[in-house]
C-alpha positions as CSV (number, residue, x, y, z in Angstrom):
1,X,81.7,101.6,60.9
2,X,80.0,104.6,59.5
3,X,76.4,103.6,60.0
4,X,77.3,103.1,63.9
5,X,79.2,106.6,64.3
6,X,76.4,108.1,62.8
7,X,73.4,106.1,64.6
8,X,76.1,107.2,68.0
9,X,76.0,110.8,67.1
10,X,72.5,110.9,66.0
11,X,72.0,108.7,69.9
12,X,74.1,111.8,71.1
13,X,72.0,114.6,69.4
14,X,68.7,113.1,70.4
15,X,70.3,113.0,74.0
16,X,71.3,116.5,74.6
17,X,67.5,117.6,72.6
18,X,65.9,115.6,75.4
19,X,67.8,117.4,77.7
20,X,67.4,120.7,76.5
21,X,63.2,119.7,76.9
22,X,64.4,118.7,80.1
23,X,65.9,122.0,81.4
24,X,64.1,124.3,79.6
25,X,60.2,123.7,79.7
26,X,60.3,120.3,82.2
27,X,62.7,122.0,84.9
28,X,59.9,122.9,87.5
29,X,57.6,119.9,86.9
30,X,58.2,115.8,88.1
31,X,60.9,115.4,85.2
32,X,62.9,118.0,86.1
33,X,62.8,117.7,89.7
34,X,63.3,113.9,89.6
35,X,66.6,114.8,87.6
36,X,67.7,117.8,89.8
37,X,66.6,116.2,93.2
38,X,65.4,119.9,93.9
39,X,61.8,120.5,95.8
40,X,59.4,123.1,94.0
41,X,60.8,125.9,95.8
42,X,64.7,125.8,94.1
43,X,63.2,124.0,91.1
44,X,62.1,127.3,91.0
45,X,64.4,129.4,92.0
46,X,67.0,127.6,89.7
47,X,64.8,127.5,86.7
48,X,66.5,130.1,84.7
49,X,69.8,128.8,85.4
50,X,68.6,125.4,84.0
51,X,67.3,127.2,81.2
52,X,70.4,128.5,80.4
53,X,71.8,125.4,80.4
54,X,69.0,124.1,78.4
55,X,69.6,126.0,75.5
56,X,73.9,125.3,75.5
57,X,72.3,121.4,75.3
58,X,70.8,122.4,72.7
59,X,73.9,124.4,70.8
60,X,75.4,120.6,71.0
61,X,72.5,118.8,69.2
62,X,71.9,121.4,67.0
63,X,76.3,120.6,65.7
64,X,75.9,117.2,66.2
65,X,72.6,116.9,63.4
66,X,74.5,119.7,61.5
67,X,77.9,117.4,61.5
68,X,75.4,114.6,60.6
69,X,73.9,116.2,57.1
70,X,76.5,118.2,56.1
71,X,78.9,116.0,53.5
72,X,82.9,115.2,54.5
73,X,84.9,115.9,55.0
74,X,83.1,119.1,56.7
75,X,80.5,117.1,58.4
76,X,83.2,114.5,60.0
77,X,85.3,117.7,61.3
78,X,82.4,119.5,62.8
79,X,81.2,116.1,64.7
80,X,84.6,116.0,66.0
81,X,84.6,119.8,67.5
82,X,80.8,118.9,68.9
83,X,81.7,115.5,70.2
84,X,84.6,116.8,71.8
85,X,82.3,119.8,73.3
86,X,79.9,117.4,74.9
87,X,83.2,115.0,76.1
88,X,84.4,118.0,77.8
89,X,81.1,119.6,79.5
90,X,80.3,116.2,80.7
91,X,83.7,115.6,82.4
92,X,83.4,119.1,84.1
93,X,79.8,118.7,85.0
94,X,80.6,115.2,86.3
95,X,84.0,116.1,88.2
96,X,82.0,119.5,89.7
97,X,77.7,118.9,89.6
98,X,77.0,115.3,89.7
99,X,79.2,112.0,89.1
100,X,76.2,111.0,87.4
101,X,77.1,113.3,84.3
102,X,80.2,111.4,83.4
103,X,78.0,108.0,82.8
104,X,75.0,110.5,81.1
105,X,76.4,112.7,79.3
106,X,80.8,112.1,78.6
107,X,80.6,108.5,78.1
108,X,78.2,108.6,75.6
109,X,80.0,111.8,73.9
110,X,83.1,109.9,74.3
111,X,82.1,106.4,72.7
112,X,80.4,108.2,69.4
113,X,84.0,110.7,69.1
114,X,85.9,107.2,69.1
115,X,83.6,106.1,66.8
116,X,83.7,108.7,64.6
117,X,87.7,109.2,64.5
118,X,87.8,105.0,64.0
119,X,85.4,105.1,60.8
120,X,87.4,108.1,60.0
């Protein structure tokens, strides 16, 4: 049960780095505006909110690997606390931005925390 909380949380990491790319450096071009729905003028206008958020995406992966090399019980507590982070921004960004963020972002986050408090 180990290998697949870590190959979850390592999923999970990998996520939030692609969307960090996403927010931060893809916000204004067809990646970013496919994901945001916005046209090139508030693609624009929004792009240093996105970056903001980009970078807080990128907080979570950079735990999440941290969690994954750092030995127990030290690494298991701090993929808990990370997990947990990403459970919770994803039910507020679902329940406030986009439904689509629960499926994206808190189920994901959810599955690897019940993994990881399962292989415990």
């Amino acid at each position: 049960m180990t290998v697949t909380a870590n190959a979850l949380v390592g999923l999970v990491a990998a996520l939030h780095a692609y969307i960090l790319i996403l927010e931060m450096f893809l916000w204004e071009r067809g990646p970013g505006r496919s994901l945001s729905g916005f046209d090139r003028d508030m693609a624009r206008a929004t792009a240093p909110l996105a970056a903001n958020q980009g970078l807080y995406n990128g907080f979570l992966a950079a735990g999440l690997v941290w969690g994954l090399i750092t030995a127990d019980p030290t690494g298991r507590q701090v993929q808990i606390f990370f997990l947990s982070c990403v459970v919770v921004a994803g039910l507020y960004g679902g329940f406030t931005a986009n439904r689509r963020i629960l499926v994206a972002q808190a189920l994901p986050g959810a599955l690897a925390l019940t993994a990881v408090l399962v292989a415990g």
